[in-house]
C-alpha positions, 0 to 999 in steps of 0.5 A: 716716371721714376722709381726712387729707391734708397737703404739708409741707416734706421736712425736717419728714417724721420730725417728723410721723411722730414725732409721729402715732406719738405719737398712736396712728397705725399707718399713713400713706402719704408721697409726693413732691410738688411744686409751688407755693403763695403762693410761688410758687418762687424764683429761684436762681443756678447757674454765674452764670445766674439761672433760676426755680424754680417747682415746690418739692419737697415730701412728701404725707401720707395717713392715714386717720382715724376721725371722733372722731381727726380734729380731734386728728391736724391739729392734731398734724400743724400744730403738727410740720410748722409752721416759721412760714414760707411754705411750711410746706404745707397740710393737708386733710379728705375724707370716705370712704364705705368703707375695705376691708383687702385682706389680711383683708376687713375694712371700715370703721373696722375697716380703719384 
């Protein structure tokens, strides 16, 4: 079993839900995250003062997959999160010793 985690850009959320649906996802978690890349920030302007950015808003993805799913639900989540541009995100994979329901109990790959 793996654990997918991805940070992409906040407009491109109902995109990639859309699209791990598509693929047979039943369950993600998404949080609010922030932070910097090759970026790194920007600077704005506000009533006439310049000041620098450098924490960017993004969303962070997890979903749990089994092994055979994993490749498939990357690629999935590049090609809907991906813009072209810098900052679209990352996306990673950690392997799991276990994943337990707490609802029913059930362990494993049962329990995705």
């Amino acid at each position: 079993m793996k654990l997918i985690t991805a940070i992409i850009q906040p407009h491109k959320l109902d995109d990639v839900k859309e699209a791990l649906a598509a693929a047979g996802v039943h369950g993600l978690t998404v949080s609010a995250a922030s932070g910097y890349g090759r970026q790194r920030g920007h600077t704005e302007v506000y009533r006439g003062s310049h000041y620098t950015v450098d924490l960017i808003e993004k969303i962070r993805l997890e979903v749990l997959a089994d092994d055979v799913d994993t490749e498939n639900l990357v690629s999935v989540i590049v090609k809907s999160a991906g813009t072209g541009s810098i900052g679209d995100g990352k996306v990673w994979v950690t392997s799991l010793d276990s994943v337990t329901r707490v609802r029913t109990g059930e362990t494993g790959s049962a329990a995705i």
